[in-house]
Backbone as JSON, one array per atom type, in Angstrom:
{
  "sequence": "XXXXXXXXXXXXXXXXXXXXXXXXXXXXXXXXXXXXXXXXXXXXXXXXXXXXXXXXXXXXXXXXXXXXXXXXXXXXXXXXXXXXXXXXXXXXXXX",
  "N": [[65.04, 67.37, 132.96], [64.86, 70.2, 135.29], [62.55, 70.77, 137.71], [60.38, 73.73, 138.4], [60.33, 75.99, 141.14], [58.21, 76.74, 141.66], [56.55, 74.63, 141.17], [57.8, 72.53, 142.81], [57.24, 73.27, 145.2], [54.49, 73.09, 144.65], [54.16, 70.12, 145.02], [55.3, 69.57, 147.33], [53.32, 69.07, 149.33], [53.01, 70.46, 151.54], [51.71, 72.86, 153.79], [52.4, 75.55, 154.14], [52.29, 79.02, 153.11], [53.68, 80.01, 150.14], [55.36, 81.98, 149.93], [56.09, 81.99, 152.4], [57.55, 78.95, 152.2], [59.42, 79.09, 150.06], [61.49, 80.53, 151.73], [61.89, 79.26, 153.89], [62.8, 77.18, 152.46], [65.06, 78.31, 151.13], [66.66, 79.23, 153.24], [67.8, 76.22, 153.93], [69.2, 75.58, 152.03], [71.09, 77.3, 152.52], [71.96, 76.6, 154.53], [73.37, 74.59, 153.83], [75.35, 76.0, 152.27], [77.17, 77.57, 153.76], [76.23, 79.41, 153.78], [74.34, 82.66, 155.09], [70.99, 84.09, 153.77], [69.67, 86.6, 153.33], [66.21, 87.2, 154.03], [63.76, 87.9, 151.8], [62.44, 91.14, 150.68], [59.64, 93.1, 151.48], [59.06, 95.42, 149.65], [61.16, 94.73, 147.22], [59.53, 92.43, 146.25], [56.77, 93.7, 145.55], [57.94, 95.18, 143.53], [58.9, 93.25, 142.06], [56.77, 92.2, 141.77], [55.05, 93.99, 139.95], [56.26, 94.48, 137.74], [56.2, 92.18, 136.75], [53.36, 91.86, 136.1], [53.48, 94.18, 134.3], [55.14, 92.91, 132.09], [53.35, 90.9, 131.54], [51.0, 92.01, 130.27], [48.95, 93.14, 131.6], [46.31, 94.82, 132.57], [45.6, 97.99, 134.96], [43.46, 99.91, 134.64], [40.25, 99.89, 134.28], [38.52, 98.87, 131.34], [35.52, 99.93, 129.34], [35.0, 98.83, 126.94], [34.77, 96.36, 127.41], [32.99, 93.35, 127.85], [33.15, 90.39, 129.96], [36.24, 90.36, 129.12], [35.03, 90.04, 126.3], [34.5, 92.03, 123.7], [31.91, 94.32, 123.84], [30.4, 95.33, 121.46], [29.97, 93.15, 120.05], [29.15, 91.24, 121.4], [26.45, 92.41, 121.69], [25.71, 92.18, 118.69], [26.21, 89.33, 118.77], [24.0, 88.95, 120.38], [21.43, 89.93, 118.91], [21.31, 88.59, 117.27], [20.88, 85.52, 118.1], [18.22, 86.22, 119.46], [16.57, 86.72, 116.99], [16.53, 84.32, 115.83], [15.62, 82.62, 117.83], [12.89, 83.89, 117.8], [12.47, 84.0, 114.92], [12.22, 81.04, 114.59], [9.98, 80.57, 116.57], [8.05, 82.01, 115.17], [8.02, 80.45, 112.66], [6.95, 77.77, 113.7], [4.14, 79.02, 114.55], [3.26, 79.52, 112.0]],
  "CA": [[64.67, 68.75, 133.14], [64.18, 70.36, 136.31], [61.08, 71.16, 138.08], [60.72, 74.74, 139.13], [60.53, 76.06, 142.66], [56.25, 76.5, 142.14], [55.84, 73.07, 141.24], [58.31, 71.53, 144.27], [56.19, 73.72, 146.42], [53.19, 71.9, 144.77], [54.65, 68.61, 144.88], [55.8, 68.93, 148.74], [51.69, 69.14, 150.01], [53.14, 71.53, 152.23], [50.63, 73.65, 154.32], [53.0, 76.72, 154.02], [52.25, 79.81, 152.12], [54.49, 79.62, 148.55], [56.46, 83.23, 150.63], [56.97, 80.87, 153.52], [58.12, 77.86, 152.02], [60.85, 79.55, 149.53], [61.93, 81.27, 153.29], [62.4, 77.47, 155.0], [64.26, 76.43, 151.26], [66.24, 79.21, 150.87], [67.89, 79.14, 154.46], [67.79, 75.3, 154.36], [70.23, 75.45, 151.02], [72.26, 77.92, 152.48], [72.49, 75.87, 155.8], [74.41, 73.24, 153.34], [76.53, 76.35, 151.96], [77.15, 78.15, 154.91], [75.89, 81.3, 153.6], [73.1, 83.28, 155.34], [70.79, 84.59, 152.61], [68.41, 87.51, 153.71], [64.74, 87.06, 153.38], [63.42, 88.79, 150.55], [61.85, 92.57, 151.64], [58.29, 93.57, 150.65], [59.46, 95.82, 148.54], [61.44, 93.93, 146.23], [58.94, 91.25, 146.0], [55.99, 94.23, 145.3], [58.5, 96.01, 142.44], [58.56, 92.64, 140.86], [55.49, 91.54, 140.81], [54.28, 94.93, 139.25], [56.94, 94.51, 136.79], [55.76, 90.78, 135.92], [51.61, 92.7, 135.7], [53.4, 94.85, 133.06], [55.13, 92.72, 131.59], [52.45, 90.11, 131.03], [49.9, 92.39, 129.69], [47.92, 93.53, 133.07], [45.93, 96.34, 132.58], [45.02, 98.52, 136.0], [42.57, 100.95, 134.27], [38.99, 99.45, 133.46], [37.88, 99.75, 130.4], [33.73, 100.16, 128.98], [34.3, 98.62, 125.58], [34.59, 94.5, 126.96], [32.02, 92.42, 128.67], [33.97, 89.59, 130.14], [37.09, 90.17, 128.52], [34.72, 89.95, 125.06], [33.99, 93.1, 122.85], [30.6, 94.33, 123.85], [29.58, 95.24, 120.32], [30.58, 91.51, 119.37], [28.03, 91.04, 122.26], [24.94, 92.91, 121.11], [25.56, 91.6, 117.73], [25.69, 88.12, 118.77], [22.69, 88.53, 121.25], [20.55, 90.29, 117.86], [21.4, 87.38, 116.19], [19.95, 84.67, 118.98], [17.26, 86.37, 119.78], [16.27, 86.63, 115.81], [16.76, 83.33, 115.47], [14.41, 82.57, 118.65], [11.61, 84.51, 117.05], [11.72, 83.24, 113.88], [11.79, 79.34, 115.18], [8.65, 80.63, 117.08], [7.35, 82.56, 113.76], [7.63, 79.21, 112.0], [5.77, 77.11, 114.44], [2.82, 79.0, 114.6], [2.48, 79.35, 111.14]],
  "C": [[64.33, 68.97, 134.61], [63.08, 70.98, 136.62], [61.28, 72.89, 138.52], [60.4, 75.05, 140.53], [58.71, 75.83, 142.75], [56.12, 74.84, 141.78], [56.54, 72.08, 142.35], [57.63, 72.01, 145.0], [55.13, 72.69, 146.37], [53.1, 70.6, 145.0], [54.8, 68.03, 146.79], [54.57, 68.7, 149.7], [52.42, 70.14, 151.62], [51.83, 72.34, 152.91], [50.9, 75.38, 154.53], [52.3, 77.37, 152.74], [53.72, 79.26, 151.07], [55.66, 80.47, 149.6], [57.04, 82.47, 151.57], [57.73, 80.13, 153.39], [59.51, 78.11, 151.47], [61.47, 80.25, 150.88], [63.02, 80.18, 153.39], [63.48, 77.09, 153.74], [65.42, 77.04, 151.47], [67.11, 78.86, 152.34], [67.92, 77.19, 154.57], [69.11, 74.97, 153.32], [71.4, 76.67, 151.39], [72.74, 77.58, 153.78], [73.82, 75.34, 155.22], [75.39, 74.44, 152.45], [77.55, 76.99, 152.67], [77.18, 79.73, 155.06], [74.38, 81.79, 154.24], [72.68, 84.35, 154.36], [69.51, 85.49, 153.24], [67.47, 87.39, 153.23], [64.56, 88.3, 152.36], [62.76, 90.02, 151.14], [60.7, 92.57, 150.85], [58.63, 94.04, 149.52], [59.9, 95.79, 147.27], [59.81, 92.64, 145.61], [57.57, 92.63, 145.36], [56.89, 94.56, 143.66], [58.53, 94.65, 141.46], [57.81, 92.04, 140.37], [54.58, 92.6, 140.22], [55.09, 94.88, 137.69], [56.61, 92.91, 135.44], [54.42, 90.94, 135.19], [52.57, 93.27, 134.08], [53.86, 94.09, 131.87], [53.67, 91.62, 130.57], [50.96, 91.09, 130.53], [48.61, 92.88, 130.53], [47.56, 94.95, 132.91], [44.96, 96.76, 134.12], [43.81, 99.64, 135.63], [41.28, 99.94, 133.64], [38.04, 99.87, 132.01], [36.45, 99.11, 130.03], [33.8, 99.06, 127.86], [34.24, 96.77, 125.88], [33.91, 94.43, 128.38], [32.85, 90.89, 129.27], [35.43, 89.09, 129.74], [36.69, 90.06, 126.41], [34.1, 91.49, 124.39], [32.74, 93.42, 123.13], [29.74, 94.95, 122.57], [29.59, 93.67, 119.62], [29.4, 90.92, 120.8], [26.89, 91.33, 121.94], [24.8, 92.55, 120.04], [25.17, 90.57, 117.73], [24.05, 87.67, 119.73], [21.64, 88.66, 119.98], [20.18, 88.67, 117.29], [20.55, 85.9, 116.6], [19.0, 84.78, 119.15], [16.13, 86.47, 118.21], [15.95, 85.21, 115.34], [15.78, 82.36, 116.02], [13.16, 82.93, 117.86], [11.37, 83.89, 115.75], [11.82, 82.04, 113.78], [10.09, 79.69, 115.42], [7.29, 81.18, 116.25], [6.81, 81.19, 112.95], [6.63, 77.91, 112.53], [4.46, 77.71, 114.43], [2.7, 79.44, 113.2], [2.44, 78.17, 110.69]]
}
């Protein structure tokens, strides 16, 4: 199986950015074809990494109802529940 391009990056201990390094590859594999391959443009590279956000499930709007990514009624429930649990440990000791 082959490796993909992020893990030869990770593999080469490189000191290059990831944008840099695919740069130096890319024209270094088209040295050996003898094709010159235009660097990639902002643009492109912005349109698809908004397109990769959507696909993968990236939401840009904040929403109220989660506390770390967790339900904040699934929060106040489970805090009730600790702090209940606290108290009546401390109920039972002093009686």
């Amino acid at each position: 199986m082959e490796k993909s391009l992020n893990q030869k990056w990770k593999e080469s201990g490189t000191t290059l950015s990831y944008k840099e390094w695919r740069i130096r590859e890319d024209e270094k594999m088209a040295s050996f074809d003898g094709v010159k391959i235009p660097p990639p443009s902002t643009e492109n590279l912005q349109n698809a990494t908004k397109e990769m956000q959507n696909k993968g499930g990236y939401k840009n709007e904040i929403s109220n109802q989660t506390i770390f990514g967790i339900n904040k009624y699934v929060l106040i429930f489970g805090g009730i529940i600790i702090v209940g649990a606290i108290g009546y440990k401390i109920y039972k000791k002093t009686k």
